[in-house]
N, C-alpha and C positions, 0 to 999 in steps of 0.2 A: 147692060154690063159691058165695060171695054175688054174690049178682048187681047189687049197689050198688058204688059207689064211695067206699070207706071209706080215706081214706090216715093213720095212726096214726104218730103220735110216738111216741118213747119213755116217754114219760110218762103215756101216756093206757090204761094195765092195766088200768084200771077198766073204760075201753069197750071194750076188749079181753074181758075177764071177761064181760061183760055179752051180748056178739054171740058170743063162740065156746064160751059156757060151760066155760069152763077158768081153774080158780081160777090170780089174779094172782101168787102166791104158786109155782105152777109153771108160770111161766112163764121162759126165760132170753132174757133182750133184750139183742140183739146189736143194737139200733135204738138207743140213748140215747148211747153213746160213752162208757161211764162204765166208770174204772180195773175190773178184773174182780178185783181184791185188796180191793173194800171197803173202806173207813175202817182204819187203819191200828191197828195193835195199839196203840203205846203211847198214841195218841190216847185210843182208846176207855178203857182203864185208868185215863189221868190226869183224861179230861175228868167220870169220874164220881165223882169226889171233890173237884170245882171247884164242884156245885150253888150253894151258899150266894154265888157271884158274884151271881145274880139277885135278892139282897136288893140291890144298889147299882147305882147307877146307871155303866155304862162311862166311862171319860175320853172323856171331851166330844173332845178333840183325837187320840185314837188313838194317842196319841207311841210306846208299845212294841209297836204292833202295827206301827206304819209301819215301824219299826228294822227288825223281825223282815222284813217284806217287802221293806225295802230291799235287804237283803242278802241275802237268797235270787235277788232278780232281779241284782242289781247296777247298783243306783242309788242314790240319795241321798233321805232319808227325806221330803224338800220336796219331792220329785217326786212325791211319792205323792198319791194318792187315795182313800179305801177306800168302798165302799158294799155297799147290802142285793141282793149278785151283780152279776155284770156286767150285767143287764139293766136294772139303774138306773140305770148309768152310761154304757149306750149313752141314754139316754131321757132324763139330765142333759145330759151331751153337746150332744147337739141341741137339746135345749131351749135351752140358753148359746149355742150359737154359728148358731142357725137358720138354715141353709141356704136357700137359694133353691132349687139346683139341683145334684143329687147326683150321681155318676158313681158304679155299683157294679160289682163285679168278680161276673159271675154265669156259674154257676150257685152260689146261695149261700146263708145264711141270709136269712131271710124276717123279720124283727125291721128292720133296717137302715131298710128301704124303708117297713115302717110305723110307725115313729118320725118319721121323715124327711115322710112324709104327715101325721100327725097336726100337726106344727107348721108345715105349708101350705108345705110343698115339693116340690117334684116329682125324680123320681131318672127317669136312664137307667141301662142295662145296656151294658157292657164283655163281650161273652161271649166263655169260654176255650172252643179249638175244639175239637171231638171228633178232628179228623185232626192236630191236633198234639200229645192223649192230655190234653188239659186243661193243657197248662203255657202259662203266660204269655209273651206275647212283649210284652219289655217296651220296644221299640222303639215296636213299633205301639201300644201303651198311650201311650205317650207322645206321637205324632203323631195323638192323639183328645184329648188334652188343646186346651182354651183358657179365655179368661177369661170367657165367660159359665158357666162352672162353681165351684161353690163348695166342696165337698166332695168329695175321694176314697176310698171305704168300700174297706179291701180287708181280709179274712178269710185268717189264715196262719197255717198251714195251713190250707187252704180247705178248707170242709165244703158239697156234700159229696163233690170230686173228689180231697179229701188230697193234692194239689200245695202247694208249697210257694216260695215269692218268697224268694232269698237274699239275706242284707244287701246284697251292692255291688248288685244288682239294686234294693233301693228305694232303696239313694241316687240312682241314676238318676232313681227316680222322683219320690220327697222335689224332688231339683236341678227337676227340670219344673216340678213346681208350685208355688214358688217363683216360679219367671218368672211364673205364671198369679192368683197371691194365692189357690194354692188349698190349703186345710187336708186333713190326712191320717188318718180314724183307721184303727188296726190291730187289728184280734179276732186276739188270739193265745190264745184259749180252750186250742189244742189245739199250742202248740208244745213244753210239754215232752214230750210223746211221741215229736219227732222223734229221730233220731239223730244230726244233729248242730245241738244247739240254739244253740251258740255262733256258726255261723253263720246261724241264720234269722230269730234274733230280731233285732229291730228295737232292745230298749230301749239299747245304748248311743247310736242315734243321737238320741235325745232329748237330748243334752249337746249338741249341734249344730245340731238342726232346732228352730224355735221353733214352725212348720206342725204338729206332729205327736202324735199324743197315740194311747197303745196302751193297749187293754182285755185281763183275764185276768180269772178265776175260779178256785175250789176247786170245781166243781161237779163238772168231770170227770177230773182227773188224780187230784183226791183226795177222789173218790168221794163229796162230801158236798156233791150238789145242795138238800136242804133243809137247809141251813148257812145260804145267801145270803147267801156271804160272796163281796166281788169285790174289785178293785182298777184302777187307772188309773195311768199311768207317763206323765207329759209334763215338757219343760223350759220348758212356757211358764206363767209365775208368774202371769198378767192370769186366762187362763184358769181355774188353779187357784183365785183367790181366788173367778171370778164364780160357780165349779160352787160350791165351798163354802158362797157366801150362799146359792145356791139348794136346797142339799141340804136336810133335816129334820136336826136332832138327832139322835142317837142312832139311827143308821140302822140299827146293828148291835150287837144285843144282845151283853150283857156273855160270855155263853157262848161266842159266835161272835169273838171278839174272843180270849177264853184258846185257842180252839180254832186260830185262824190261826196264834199263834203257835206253837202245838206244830207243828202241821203243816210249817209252814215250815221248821224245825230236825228233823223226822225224815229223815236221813240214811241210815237204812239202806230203811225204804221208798220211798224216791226210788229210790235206785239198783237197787230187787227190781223196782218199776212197771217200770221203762227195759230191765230186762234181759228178763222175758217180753214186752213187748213186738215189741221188737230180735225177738225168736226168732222168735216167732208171725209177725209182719207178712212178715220173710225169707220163713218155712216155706209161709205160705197162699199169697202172690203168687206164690211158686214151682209152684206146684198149680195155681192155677187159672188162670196163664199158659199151662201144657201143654194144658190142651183145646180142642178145637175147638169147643166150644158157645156159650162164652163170651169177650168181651174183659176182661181185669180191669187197671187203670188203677194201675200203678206205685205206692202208697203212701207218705206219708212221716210222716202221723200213725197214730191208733191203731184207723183202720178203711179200708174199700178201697169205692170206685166201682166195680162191674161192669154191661159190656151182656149182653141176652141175646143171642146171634147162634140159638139153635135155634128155627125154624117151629116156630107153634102154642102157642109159651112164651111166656110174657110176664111181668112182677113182679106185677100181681095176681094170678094163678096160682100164681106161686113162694113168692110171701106165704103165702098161703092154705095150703100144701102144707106150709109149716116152722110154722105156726103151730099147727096140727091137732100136731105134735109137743111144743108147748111152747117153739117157736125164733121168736124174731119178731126180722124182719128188717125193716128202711127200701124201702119204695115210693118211689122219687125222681121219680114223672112230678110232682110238684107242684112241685119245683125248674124254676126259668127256664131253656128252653134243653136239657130231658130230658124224655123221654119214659114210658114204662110198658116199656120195653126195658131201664130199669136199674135199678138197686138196690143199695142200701149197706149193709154191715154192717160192727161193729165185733172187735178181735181179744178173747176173752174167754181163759178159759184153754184147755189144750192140748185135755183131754176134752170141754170144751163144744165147743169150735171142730171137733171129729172130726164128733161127732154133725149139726152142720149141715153140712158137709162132706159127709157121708153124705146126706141129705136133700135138697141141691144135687144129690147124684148119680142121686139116683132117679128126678129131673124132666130133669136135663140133661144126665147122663153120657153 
């Protein structure tokens, strides 16, 4: 057991490798939230006979990659955005429209709040309860709003309690802030994994809210975090123009630019992601609702919030215990609002997800 305080992202294998001497290569990280189908067949096929793109330089304007994302979201291609991952366009974002004073929805991503600091604003915390199982009441959300607030950050599906804000629930909200002149953005990194994404997503109401501007990525539905390929959905054109002057050039290589478009148009890997998903997220929460050791927190993306309730457990222990296997799993005491009582993982496939399962049971069955 290390006796440091080590809490690892998913991305961090190397320092992983490094402290548990277990090459990065076996390891299965249920920590990063990333599709468990990898880059998708006809991807990988097409995009390696596209090489000779990196002799020219991308269209300056994106025009057929905006089409291809128009209509996979369903929006119109002027609504569009595209950058090098959503993290440049939370980091444009703020930069264009600097906030004074930010309202976030937490427990939550930890980007938001240092974006928000770097260009000399300061954020409070909106915290989802643990006795109402992390769902929003968006009542009381809305009787915290006023007008010394400038921004509303909210993450939907929320990482990392995987609740989820339904559309007539943020037009309620959108309606609030509105009266307050307060702007809306939305991380829907992880809504195509829900079940029902037609109702969660937000981007039709950007034809109506001119407050409101929603961020996505390929990082994790299609499994191609070093792609850094992202996008932005708003209906307000002022904004689009000022992100625009502000962005660089050619944000996004020519490769990344053929590769969105395939991605966007694979239809039949859309619907294989959604369906093991659907299975797994059912099957697990079914499981580890039945025991006594643990709370496990309803699901609606493509991983789950659990507490420990067993004496003497805790997630650095749990960590510790699945990682000695080659299973690593999310420490969530660094999220706002959680302790070392919880911890997140995401659904991989059936045989992976057994073996941590298994692993969960030896510490807390």
């Amino acid at each position: 057991m290390l006796n440091h305080k080590d809490h690892f992202h998913g991305s961090d294998l190397e320092q992983i490798e490094e402290i548990y001497h277990i090459k990065k290569e076996d390891i299965i990280s249920f920590s990063a939230n990333i599709n468990p189908l990898g880059i998708s067949g006809n991807l990988r096929s097409s995009l390696s006979h596209q090489l000779d793109a990196i002799t020219t330089y991308p269209d300056r304007e994106y025009r057929e990659l905006r089409k291809c994302i128009a209509a996979y979201a369903g929006t119109q291609p002027e609504n569009i955005i595209v950058g090098n991952g959503s993290t440049e366009l939370i980091s444009l974002f703020i930069q264009t429209y600097a906030p004074k004073k930010a309202l976030i929805l937490g427990p939550t991503y930890s980007e938001y709040e240092r974006e928000i600091s770097l260009e000399g604003g300061s954020t409070l915390y909106y915290p989802l309860r643990e006795e109402q199982n992390f769902q929003l009441d968006t009542a009381d959300l809305c009787a915290h709003l006023n007008d010394s607030l400038d921004l509303l950050v909210l993450c939907n599906p929320n990482n990392p309690t995987s609740t989820s804000i339904s559309r007539r629930e943020m037009r309620r909200i959108l309606d609030a802030c509105l009266q307050y002149g307060i702007f809306v953005m939305v991380d829907e990194t992880y809504v195509e994994f829900t079940a029902e994404e037609d109702q969660v997503s937000s981007v039709p109401l950007t034809n109506y809210y001119t407050n409101l501007i929603i961020l996505r990525g390929t990082s994790k539905f299609f499994a191609a975090p070093g792609l850094r390929l992202g996008y932005a959905v708003t209906g307000n054109r002022d904004l689009i123009r000022s992100v625009n002057t502000r962005q660089n050039p050619w944000s996004i290589s020519s490769l990344a630019e053929i590769a969105g478009r395939l991605m966007f148009q694979d239809q039949e890997y859309i619907r294989e992601t959604q369906s093991l998903i659907s299975g797994e997220r059912s099957r697990l929460f079914s499981l580890l609702d039945s025991w006594d050791s643990v709370t496990a927190y309803r699901p609606t993306a493509n991983f789950m919030l659990v507490k420990i309730l067993k004496e003497n457990v805790d997630a650095d222990q749990l960590f510790d215990h699945c990682i000695r296997k080659g299973l690593m799993i999310r420490n969530c005491s660094t999220f706002p609002f959680l302790n070392n009582r919880f911890f997140r993982f995401c659904f991989m496939k059936p045989e992976q997800n057994d073996r941590l399962i298994e692993a969960f049971r030896e510490l807390l069955g």
